[in-house]
VEXTORZA-989198 format. One record per residue: residue in three letters; x, y, z of N, C-alpha, C, CB in turn. Coordinates in nm, 3 decimals, decimal comma, padded with zeros to 5 digits. Atoms other than C-alpha are relative to their C-alpha. Glycine has a CB too. Layout:
<nodes>
ALA_X_Y_Z_X_Y_Z_X_Y_Z_X_Y_Z;
...
</nodes>
This chain:
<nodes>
UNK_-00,115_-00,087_-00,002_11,165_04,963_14,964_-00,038_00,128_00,075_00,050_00,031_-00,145;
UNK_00,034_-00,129_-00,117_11,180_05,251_15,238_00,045_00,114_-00,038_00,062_-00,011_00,143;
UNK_-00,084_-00,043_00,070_11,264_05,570_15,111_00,133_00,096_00,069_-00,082_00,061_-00,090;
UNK_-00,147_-00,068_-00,082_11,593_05,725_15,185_00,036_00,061_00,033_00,080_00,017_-00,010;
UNK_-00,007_-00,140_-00,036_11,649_06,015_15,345_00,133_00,048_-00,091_00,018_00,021_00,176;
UNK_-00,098_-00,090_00,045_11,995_06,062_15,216_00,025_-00,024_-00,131_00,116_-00,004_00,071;
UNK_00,037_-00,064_00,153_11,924_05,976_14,868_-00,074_00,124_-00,050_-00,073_-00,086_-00,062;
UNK_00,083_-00,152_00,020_11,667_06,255_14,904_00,045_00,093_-00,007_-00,075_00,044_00,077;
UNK_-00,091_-00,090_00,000_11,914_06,485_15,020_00,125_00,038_-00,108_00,039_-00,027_00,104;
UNK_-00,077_-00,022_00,120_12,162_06,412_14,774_-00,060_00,058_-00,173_00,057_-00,137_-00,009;
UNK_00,114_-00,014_00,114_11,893_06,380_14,486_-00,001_00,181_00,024_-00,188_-00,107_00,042;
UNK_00,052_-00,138_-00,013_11,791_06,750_14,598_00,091_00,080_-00,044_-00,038_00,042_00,130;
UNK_-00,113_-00,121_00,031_12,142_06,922_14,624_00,041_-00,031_-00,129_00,140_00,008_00,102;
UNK_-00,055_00,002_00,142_12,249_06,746_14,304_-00,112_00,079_-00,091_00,026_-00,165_-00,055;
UNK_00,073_-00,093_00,087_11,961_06,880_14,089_-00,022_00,203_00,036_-00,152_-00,085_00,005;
UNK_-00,043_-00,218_00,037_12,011_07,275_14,233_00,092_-00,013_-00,022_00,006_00,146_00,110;
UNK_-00,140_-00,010_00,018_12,339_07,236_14,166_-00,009_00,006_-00,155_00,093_-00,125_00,067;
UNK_00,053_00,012_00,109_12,252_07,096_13,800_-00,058_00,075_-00,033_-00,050_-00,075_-00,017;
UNK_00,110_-00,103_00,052_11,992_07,326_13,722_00,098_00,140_00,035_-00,177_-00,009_00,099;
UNK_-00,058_-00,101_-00,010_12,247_07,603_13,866_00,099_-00,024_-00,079_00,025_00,037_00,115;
UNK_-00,131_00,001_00,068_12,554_07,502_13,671_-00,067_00,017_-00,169_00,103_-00,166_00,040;
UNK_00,041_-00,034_00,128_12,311_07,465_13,326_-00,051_00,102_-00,039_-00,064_-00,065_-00,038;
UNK_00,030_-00,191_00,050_12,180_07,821_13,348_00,109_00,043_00,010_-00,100_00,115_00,096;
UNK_-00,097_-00,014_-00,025_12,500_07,896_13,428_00,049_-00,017_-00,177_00,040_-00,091_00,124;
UNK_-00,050_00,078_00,142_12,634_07,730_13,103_-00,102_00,076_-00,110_-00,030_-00,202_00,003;
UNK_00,087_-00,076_00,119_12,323_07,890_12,924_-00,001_00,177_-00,057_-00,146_-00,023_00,054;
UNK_-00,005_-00,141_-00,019_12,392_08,253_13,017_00,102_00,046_-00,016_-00,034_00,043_00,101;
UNK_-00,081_-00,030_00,010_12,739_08,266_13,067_00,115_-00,070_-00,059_-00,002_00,034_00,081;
UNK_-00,089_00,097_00,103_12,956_08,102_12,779_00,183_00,056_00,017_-00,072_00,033_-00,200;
UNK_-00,167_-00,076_-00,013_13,345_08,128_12,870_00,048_-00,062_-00,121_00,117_-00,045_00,154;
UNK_-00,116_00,064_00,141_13,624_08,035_12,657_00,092_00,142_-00,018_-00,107_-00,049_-00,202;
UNK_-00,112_-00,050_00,038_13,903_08,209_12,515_00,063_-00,023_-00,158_00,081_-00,049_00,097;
UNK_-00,098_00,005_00,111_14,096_08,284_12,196_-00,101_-00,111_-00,160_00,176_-00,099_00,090;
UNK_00,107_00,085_00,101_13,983_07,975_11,965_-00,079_-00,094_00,071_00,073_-00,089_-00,114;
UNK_00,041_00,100_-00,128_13,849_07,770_12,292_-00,135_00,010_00,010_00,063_00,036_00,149;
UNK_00,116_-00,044_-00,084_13,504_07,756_12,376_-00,055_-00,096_00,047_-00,094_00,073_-00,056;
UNK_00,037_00,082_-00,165_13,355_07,594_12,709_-00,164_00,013_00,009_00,084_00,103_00,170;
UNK_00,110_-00,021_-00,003_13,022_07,669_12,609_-00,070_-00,134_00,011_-00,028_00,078_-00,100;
UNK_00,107_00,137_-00,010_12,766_07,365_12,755_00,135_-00,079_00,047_-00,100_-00,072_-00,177;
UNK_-00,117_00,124_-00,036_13,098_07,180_12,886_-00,050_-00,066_00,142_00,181_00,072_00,026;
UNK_00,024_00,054_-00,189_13,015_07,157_13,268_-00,126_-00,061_-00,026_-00,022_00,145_00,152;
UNK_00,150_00,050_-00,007_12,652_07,057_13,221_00,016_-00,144_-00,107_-00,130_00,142_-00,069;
UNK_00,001_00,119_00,079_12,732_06,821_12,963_00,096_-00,122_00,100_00,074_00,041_-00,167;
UNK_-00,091_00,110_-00,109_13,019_06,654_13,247_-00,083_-00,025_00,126_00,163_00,071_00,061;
UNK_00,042_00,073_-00,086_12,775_06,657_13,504_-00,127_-00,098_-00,021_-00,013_00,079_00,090;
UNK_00,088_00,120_00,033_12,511_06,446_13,339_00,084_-00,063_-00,077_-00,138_00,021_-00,067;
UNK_-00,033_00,101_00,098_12,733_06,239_13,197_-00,033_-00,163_-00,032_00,112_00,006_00,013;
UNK_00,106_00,104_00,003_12,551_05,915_13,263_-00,114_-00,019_-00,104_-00,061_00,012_00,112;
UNK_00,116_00,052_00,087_12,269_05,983_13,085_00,026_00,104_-00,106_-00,164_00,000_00,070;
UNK_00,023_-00,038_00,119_12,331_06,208_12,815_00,113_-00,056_-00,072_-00,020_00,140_-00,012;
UNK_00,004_00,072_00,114_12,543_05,972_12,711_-00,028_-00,088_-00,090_00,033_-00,009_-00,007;
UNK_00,112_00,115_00,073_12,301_05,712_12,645_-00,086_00,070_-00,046_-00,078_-00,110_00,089;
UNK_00,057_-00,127_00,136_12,098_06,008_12,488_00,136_-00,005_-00,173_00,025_00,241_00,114;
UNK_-00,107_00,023_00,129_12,416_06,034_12,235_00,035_-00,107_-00,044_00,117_00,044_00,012;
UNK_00,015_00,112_00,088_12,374_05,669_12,169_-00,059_-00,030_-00,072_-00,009_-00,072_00,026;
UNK_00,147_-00,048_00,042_12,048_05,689_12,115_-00,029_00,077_-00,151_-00,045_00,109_00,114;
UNK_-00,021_-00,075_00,102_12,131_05,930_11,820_-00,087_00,111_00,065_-00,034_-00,062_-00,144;
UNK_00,018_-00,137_-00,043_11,951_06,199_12,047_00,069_00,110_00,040_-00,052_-00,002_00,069;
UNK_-00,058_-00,108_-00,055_12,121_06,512_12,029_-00,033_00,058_00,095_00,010_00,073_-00,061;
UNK_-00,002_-00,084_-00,149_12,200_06,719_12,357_00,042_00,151_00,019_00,101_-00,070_00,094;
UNK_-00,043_-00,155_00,001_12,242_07,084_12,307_-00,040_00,074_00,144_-00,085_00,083_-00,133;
UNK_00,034_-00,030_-00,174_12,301_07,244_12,638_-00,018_00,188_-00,010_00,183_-00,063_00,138;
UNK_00,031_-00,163_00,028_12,311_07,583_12,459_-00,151_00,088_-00,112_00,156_00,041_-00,081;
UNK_00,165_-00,008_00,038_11,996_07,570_12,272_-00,155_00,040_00,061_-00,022_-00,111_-00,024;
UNK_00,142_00,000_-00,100_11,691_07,767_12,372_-00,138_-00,005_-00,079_-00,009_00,148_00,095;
UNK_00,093_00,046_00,036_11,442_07,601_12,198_-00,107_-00,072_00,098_00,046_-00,062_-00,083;
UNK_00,057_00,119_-00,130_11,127_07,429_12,439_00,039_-00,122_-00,010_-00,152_-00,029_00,011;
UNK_00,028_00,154_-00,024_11,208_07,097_12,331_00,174_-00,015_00,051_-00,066_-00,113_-00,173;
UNK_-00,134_-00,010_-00,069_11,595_07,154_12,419_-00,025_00,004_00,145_00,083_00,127_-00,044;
UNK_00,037_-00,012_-00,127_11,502_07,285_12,752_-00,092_-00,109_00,071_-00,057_00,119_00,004;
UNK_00,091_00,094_-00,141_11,230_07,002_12,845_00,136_-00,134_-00,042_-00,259_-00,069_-00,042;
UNK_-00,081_00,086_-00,007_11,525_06,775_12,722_00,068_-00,005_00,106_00,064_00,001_-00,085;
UNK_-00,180_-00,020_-00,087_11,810_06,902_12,945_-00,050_-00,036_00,168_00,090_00,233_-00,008;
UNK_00,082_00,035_-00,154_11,529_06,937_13,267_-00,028_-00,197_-00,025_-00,213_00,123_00,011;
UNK_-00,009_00,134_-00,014_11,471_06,537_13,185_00,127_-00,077_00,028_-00,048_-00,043_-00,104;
UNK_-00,129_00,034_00,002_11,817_06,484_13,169_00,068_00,005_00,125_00,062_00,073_-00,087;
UNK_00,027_-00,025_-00,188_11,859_06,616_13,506_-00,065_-00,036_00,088_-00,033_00,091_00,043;
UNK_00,106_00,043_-00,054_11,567_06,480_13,621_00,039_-00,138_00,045_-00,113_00,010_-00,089;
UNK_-00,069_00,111_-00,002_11,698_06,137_13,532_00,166_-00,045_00,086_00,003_-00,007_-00,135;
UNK_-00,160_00,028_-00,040_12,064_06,180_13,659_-00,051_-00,015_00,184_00,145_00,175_-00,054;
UNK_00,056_-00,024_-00,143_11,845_06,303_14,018_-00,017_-00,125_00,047_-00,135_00,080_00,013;
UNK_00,046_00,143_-00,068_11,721_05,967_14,035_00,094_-00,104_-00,025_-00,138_-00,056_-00,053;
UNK_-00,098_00,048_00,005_12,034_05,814_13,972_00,101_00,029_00,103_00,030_00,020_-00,103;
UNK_-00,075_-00,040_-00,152_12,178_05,993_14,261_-00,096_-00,054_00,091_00,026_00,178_00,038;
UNK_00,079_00,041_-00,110_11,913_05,900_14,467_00,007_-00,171_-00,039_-00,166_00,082_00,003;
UNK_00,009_00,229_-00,054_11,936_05,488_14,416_00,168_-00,016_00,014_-00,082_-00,175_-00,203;
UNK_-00,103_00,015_-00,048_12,281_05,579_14,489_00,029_00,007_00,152_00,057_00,070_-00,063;
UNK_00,011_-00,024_-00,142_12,231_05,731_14,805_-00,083_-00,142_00,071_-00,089_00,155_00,022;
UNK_00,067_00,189_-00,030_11,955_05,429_14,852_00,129_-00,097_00,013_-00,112_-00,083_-00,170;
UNK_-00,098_00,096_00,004_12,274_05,214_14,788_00,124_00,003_00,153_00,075_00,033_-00,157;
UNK_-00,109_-00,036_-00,134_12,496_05,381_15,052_-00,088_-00,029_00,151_00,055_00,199_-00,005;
UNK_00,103_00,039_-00,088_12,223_05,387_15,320_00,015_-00,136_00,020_-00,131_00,033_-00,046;
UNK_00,057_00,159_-00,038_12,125_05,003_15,293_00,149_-00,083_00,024_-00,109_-00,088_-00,157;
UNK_-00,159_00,063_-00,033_12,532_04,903_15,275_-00,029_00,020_00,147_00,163_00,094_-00,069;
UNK_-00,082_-00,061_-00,085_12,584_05,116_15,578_-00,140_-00,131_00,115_00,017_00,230_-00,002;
UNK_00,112_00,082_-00,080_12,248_04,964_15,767_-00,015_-00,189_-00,019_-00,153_00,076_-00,061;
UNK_-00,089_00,132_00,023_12,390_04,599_15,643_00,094_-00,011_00,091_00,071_-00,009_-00,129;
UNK_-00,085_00,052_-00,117_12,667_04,639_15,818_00,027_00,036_00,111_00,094_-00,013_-00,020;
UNK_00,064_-00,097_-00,132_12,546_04,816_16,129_-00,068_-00,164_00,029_-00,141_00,186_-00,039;
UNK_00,018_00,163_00,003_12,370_04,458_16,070_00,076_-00,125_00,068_00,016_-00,031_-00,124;
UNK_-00,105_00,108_-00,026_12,659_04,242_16,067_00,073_00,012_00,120_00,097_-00,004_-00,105;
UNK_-00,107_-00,035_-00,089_12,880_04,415_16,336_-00,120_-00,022_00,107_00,091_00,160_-00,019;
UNK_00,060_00,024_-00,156_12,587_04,397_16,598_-00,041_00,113_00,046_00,097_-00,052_00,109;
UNK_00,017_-00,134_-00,038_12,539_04,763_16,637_-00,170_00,075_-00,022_00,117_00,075_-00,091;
UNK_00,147_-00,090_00,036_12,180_04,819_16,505_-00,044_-00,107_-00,088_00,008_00,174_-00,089;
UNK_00,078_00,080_00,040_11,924_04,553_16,448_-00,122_00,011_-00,112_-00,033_-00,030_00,100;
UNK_00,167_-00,028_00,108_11,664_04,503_16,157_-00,129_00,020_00,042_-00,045_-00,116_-00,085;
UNK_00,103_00,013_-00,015_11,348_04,594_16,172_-00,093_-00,081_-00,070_-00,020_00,086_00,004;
</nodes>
């Protein structure tokens, strides 16, 4: 398996993004009235894997600053990274498939 440039790229921007939206979420808690949005975004953008964490019966506190919270949430992210990246892997090898098929760009 070759590795992918634009899984890499994706992999990359998704985890600053992640890591910017959960400090984000850690620092600055919105909400309103009886509402609160506290840990919402960070919890929607890993939603893949923390919710097989919440199957798991592992709680996910995104507002918790305990170390073992924090090396959770960085795994959690960590994991979703490489879930973007065998996505990007996925898009890549389609696209170079059928760059394949059409005649336009031969295998190596």
């Amino acid at each position: 398996m070759k590795i992918s440039w634009l899984g890499l790229v994706l992999a990359f921007v998704y985890v600053v993004f992640a890591c910017w939206v959960a400090w984000n979420d850690f620092y600055h808690c919105g909400g309103g009235l009886d509402i609160s949005f506290c840990g919402l975004a960070s919890a929607l953008l890993t939603f893949p894997v923390s919710y097989l964490f919440e199957l798991f019966r592992v709680e996910v506190n995104w507002l918790n600053h305990t170390n073992i919270d924090l090396a959770l949430q960085g795994l959690i992210i960590a994991l979703c990274g490489v879930l973007v990246y065998l996505i990007g892997w996925g898009i890549s090898w389609l696209t170079l498939l059928l760059l394949h098929v059409t005649g336009l760009r031969k295998v190596e």
